[in-house]
C-alpha positions as CSV (number, residue, x, y, z in Angstrom):
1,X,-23.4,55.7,-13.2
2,X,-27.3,54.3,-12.4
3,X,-26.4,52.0,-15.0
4,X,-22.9,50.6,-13.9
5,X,-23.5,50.4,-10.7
6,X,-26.6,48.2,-11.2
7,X,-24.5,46.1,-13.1
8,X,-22.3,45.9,-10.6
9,X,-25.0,44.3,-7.9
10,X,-26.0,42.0,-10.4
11,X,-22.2,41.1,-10.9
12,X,-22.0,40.9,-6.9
13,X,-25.2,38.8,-7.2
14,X,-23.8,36.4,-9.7
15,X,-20.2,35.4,-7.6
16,X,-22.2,35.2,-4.7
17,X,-24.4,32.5,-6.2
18,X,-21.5,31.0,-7.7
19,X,-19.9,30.9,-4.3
20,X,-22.9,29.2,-2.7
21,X,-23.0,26.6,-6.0
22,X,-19.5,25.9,-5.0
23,X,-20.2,25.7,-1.2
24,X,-22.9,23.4,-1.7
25,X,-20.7,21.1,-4.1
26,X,-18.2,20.8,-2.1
27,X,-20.6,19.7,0.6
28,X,-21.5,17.2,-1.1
29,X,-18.7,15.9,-2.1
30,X,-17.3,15.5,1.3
31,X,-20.6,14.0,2.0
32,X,-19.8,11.4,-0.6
33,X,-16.7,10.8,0.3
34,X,-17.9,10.3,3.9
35,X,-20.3,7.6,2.7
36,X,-17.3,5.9,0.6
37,X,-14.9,5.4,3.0
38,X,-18.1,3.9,5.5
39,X,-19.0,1.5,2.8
40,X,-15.6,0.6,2.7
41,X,-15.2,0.2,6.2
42,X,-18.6,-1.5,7.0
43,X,-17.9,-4.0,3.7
44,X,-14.4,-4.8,5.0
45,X,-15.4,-5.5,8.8
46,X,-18.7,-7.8,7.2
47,X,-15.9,-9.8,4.9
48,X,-13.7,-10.8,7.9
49,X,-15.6,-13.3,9.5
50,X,-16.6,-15.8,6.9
51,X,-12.7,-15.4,5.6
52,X,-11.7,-16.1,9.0
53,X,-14.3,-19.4,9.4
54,X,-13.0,-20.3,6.1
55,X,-9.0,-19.9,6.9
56,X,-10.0,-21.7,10.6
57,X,-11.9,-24.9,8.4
58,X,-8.7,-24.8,5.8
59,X,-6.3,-25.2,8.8
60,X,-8.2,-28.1,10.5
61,X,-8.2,-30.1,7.4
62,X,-4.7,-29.5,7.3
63,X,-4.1,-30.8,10.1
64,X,-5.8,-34.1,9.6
65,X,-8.2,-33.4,12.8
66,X,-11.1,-35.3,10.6
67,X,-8.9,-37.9,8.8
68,X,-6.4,-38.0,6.2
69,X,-6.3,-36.2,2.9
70,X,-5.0,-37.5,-0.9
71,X,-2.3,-35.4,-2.5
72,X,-5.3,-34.1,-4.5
73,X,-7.3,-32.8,-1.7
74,X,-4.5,-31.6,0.0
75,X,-3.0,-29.3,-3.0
76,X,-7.1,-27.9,-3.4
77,X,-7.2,-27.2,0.1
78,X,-4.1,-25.6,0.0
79,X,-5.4,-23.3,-3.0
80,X,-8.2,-22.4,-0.9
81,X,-6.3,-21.8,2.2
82,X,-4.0,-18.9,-0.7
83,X,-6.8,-17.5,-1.9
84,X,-8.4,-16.9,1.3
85,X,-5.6,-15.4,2.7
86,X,-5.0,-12.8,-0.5
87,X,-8.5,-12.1,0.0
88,X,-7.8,-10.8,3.5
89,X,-5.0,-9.0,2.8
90,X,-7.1,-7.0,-0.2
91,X,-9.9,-7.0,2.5
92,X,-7.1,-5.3,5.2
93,X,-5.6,-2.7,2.0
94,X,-9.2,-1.4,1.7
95,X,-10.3,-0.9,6.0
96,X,-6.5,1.0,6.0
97,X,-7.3,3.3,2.8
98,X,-10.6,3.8,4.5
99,X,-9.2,4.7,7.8
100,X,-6.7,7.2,6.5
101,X,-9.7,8.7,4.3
102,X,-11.8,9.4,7.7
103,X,-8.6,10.6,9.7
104,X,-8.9,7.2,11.8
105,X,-5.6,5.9,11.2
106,X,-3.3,6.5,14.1
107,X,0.7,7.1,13.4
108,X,2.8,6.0,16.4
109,X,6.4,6.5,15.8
110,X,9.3,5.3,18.4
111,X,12.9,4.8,18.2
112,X,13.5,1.2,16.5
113,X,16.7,-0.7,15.3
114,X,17.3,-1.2,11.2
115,X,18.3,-4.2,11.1
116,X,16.0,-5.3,13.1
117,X,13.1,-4.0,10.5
118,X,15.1,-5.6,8.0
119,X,15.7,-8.9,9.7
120,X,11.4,-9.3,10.7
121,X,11.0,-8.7,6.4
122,X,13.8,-11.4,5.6
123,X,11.7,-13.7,8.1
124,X,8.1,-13.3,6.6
125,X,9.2,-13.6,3.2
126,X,12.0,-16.8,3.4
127,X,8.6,-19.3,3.4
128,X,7.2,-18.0,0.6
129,X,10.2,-17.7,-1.9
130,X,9.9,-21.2,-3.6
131,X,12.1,-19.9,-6.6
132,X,15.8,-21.3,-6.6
133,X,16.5,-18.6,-9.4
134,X,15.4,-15.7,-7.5
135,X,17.2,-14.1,-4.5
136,X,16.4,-11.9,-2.2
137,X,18.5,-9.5,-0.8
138,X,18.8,-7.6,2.4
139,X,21.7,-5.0,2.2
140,X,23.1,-4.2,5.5
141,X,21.6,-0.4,6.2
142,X,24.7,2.6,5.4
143,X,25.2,5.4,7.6
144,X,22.0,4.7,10.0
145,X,21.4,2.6,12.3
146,X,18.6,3.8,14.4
147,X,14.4,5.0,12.9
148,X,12.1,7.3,14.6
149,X,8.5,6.7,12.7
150,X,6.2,4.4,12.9
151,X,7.8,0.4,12.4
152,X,4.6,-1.1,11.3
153,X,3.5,1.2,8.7
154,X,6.8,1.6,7.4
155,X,7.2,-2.0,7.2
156,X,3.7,-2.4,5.2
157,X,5.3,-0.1,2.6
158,X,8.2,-2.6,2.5
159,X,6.3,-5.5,2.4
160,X,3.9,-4.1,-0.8
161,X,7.0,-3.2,-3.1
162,X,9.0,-6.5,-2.2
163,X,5.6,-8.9,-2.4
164,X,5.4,-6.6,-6.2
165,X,8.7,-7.0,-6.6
166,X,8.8,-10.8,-6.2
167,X,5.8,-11.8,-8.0
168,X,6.9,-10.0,-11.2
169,X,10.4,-11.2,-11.1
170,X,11.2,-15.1,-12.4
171,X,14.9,-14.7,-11.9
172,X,17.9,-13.1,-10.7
173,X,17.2,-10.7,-8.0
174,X,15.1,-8.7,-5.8
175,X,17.4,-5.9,-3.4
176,X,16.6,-3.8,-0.8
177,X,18.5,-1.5,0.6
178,X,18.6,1.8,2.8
179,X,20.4,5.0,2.4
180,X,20.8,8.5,3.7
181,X,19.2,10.8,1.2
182,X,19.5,15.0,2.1
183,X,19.2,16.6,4.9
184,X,17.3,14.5,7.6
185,X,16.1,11.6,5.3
186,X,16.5,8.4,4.4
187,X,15.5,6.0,1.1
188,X,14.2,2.5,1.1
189,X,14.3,1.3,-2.4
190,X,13.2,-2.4,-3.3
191,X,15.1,-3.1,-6.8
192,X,14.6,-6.1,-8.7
193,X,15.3,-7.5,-12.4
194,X,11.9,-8.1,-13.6
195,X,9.8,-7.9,-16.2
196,X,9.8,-3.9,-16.0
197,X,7.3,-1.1,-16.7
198,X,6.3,1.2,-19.6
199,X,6.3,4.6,-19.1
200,X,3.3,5.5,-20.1
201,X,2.2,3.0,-16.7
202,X,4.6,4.8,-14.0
203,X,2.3,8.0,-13.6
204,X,-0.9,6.1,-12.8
205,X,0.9,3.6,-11.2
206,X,0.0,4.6,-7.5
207,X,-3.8,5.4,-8.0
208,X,-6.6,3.3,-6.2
209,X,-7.1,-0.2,-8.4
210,X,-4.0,0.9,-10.8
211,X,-2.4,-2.2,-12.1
212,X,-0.3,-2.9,-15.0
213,X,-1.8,-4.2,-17.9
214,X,1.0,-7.4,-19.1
215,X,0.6,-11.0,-19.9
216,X,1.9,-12.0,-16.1
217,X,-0.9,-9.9,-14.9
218,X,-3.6,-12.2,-16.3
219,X,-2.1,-15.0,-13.9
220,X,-1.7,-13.2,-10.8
221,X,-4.3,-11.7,-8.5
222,X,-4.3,-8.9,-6.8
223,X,-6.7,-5.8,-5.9
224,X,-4.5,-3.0,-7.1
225,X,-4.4,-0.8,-3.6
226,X,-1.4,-2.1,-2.3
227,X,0.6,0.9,-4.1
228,X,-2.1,3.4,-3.5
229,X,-1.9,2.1,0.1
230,X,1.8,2.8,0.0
231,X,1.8,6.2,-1.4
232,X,-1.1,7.2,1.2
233,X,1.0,5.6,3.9
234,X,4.0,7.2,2.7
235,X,2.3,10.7,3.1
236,X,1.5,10.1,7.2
237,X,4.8,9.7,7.9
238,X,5.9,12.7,6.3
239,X,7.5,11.3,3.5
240,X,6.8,10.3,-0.4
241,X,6.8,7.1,-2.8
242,X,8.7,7.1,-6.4
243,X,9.4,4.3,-9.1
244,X,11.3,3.9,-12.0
245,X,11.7,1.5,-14.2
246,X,13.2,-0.2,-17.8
247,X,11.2,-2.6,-19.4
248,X,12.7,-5.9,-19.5
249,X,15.5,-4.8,-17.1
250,X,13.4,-4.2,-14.3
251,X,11.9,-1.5,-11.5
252,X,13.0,0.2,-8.5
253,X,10.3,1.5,-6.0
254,X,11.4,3.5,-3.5
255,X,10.0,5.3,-0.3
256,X,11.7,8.0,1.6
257,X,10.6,9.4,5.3
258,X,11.9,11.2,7.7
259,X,15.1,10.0,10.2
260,X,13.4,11.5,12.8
261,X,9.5,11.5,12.0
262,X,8.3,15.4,13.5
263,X,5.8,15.5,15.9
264,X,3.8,18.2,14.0
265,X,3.1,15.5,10.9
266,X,1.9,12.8,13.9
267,X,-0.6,15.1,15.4
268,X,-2.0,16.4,11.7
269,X,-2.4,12.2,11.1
270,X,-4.3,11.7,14.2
């Protein structure tokens, strides 16, 4: 009996230890991640000033305050003026991942109108779609007229699949639409008839810096967050992110929130 129960402390010593290990691990790691998501947010703040000094510069030489410019000039300015502005957006992806990382970035949801969601995306993106074989579509929203969650957020989810969806599409179309999906919910999805994704791709394909490895990815930038964004996004207002896809027939990413965003998932975002 001596015996066991002497083995028995030193058991009880052993998980105790173990415990502490643990404690101080996970310490540590929130400690880390702490420090991360500062970087992240002290590196994004330091990167918007000389973008915005440069995007100010590109715009007066656009406008021909110092004199005229060739076509030469023009068309390098104007790839300075793109690439600037990609920048800040990849600049903006990582302050917002490091905001909802810290528990710093609020949700405000209020009532707002569908089509009018619909009809700001249709606007932003009509400048930019130079491609006379590619369409992009709007459906009219069925069975819901009316949102409560938070426009802006919502709307940056959008705006991620459809920029995706566009940029890996040379033709035919890219749809979005919006439909009641069980009790309480409803689906965005942006489809389009692109190049498509393997499989093996789709489970990774929302992780931080995920991007697909294809020959159209060696021509176009990007930072990779703007689906990791999404999915985090996604999660604030109570809902969830999906994808699926058919190489060479294209992808359909989808996000699905609440009608009626609950009051309990704004306070635990706050």
């Amino acid at each position: 009996m001596q015996a066991l129960r002497e083995e028995l402390e030193e058991t009880n010593r052993g998980v105790v230890a173990l415990y502490a290990e643990l404690d101080e691990q996970a310490e540590q790691l929130k400690h880390a991640t702490q420090l991360k998501s500062r970087f992240l947010s002290y590196m994004s703040h330091e990167f918007r000033t000389p973008i915005g000094a440069t995007l100010s510069l590109v715009r007066l030489l656009l406008d021909r305050v110092d004199g005229p410019l060739t076509e030469e000039q023009e068309r390098q300015v104007r790839f300075i003026q793109t690439t600037c502005e990609e920048f800040s957006s990849m600049v903006d992806d990582l302050l917002d991942l490091a905001k909802i990382e810290s528990g710093r970035l609020d949700v405000s949801p209020e009532w707002f109108e569908m089509m009018d969601l619909f009809s700001a995306l249709r606007g932003m993106f009509k400048p930019i779609l130079d491609n006379e074989a590619l369409n992009l579509v709007f459906e009219e929203p069925v069975g819901l007229t009316r949102l409560y969650t938070d426009d802006r957020k919502l709307s940056q989810i959008l705006r991620n699949f459809i920029s995706n969806a566009l940029k890996f599409t040379a033709q035919g179309e890219v749809r979005v639409s919006a439909r009641l999906e069980g009790e309480g919910m409803i689906r965005f999805a942006v489809a389009d008839t692109g190049i498509g994704i393997p499989a093996e791709n789709l489970p990774a394909l929302f992780n931080d810096f995920s991007q697909v490895k294809a020959p159209i990815q060696k021509r176009l930038r990007g930072s990779g967050l703007g689906l990791a964004l999404s999915r985090q996004l996604a999660t604030l207002l109570g809902g969830t992110v999906e994808v699926t896809s058919v190489v060479g027939k294209g992808s359909v990413f989808s996000v699905t929130v609440p009608v009626q965003m609950h009051p309990v998932e704004k306070a635990t975002s706050d």
